[in-house]
C-alpha positions as CSV (number, residue, x, y, z in Angstrom):
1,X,25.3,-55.2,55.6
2,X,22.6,-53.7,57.9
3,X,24.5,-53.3,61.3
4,X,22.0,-55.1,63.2
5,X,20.5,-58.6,63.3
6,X,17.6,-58.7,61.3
7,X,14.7,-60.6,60.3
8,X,14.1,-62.4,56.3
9,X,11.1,-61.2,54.9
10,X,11.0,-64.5,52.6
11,X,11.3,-67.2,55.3
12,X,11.1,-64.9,58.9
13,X,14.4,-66.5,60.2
14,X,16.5,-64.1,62.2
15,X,20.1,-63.9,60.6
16,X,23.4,-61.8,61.8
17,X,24.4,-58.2,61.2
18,X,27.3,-59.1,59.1
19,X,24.9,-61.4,56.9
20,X,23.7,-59.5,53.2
21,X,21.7,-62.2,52.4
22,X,19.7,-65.3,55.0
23,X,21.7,-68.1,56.0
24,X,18.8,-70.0,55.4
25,X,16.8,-69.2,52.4
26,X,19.1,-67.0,50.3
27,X,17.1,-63.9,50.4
28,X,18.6,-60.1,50.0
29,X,18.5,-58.4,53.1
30,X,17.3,-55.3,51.4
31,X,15.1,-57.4,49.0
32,X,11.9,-55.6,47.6
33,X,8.5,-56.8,47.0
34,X,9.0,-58.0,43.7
35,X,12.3,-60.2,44.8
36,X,10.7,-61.5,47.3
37,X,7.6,-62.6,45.4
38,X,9.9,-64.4,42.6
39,X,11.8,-66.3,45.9
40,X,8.6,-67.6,47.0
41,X,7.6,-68.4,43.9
42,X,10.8,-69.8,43.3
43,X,11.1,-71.9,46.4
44,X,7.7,-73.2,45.9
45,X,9.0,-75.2,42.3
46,X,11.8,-76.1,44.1
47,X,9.5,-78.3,46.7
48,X,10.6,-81.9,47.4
49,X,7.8,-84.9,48.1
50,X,8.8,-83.9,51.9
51,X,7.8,-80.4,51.3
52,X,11.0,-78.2,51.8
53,X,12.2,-76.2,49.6
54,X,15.8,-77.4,48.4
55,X,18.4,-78.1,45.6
56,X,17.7,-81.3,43.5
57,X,21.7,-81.9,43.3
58,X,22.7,-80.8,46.8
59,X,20.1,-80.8,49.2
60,X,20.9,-76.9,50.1
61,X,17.7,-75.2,50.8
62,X,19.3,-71.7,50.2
63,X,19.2,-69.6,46.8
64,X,19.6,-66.7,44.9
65,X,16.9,-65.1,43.1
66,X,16.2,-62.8,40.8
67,X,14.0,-62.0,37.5
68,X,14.8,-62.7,33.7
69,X,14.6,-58.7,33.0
70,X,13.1,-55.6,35.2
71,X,9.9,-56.3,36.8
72,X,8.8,-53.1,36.4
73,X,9.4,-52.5,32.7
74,X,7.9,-56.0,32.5
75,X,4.4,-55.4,33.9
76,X,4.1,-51.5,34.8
77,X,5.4,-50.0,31.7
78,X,3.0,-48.6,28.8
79,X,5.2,-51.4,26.3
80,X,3.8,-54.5,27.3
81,X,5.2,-57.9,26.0
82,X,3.3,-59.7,23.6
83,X,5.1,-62.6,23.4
84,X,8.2,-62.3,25.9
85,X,7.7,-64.8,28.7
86,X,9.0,-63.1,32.1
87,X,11.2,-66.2,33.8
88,X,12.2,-66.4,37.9
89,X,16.3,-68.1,37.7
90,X,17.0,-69.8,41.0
91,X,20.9,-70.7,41.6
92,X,21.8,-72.9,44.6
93,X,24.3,-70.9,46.6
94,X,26.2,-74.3,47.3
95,X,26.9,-76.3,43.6
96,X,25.5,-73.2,41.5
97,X,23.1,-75.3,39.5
98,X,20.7,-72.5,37.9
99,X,17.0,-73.2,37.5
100,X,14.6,-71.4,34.9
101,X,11.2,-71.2,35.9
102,X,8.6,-69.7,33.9
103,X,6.8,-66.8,35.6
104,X,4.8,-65.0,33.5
105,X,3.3,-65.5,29.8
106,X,1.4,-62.8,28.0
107,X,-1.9,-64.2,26.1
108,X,-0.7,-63.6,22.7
109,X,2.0,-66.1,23.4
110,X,-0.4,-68.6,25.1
111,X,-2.6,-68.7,22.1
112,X,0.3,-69.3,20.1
113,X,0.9,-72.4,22.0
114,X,-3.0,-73.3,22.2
115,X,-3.0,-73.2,18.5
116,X,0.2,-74.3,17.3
117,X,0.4,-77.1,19.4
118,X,4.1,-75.9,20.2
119,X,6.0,-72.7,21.7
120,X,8.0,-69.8,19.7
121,X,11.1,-71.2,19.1
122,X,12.9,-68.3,17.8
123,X,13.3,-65.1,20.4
124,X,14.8,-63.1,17.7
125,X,13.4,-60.0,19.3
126,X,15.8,-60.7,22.4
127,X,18.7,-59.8,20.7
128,X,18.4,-56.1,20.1
């Protein structure tokens, strides 16, 4: 908790001192760049045919967010993924249903797809 009221990066609404994440999107109060550019990005698959951002089961527009793995080994480290997708998992604070979005796909497993006509089924290489 910060102390202080304080302003959501993700959605600009100003939320309570006692408050660690918004009362109205879901977002961390200390939430870093990346976080906040997977709840965007999460908040934007969650759009309605009105245009707001909410829970298909519950209506609640606010969610937690976070990244399959470390965005930082993913992207910025010298072992990139050839064929791990990267996935952003919303959960509704209110009925916990959790949605898997994918976020990002290395080439290699793209091709895969182009030319197989399917995806990798088996992520064997996940369970080291």
């Amino acid at each position: 908790m910060s102390g202080y009221r304080w302003g959501c990066l993700a959605c600009g609404q100003g939320n309570s001192a006692n408050e660690k994440y918004c009362e109205f999107c879901g977002a961390s109060s200390t939430a870093t760049s990346w976080e906040l550019d997977a709840h965007e990005f999460a908040m934007n698959h969650l759009k309605n045919n009105e245009g707001e951002s909410k829970c298909s089961s519950c209506s609640c527009s606010s969610h937690r967010v976070k990244f399959s793995e470390e965005p930082f080994e993913y992207f910025e480290s010298r072992q990139r993924p050839l064929i791990r997708a990267m996935f952003v998992i919303s959960t509704c604070t209110s009925c916990d249903l959790e949605i898997k979005t994918e976020y990002a796909v290395p080439t290699f497993r793209k091709l895969y797809r182009w030319i197989a006509g399917k995806d990798i089924e088996s992520e064997w290489w996940l369970k080291r």
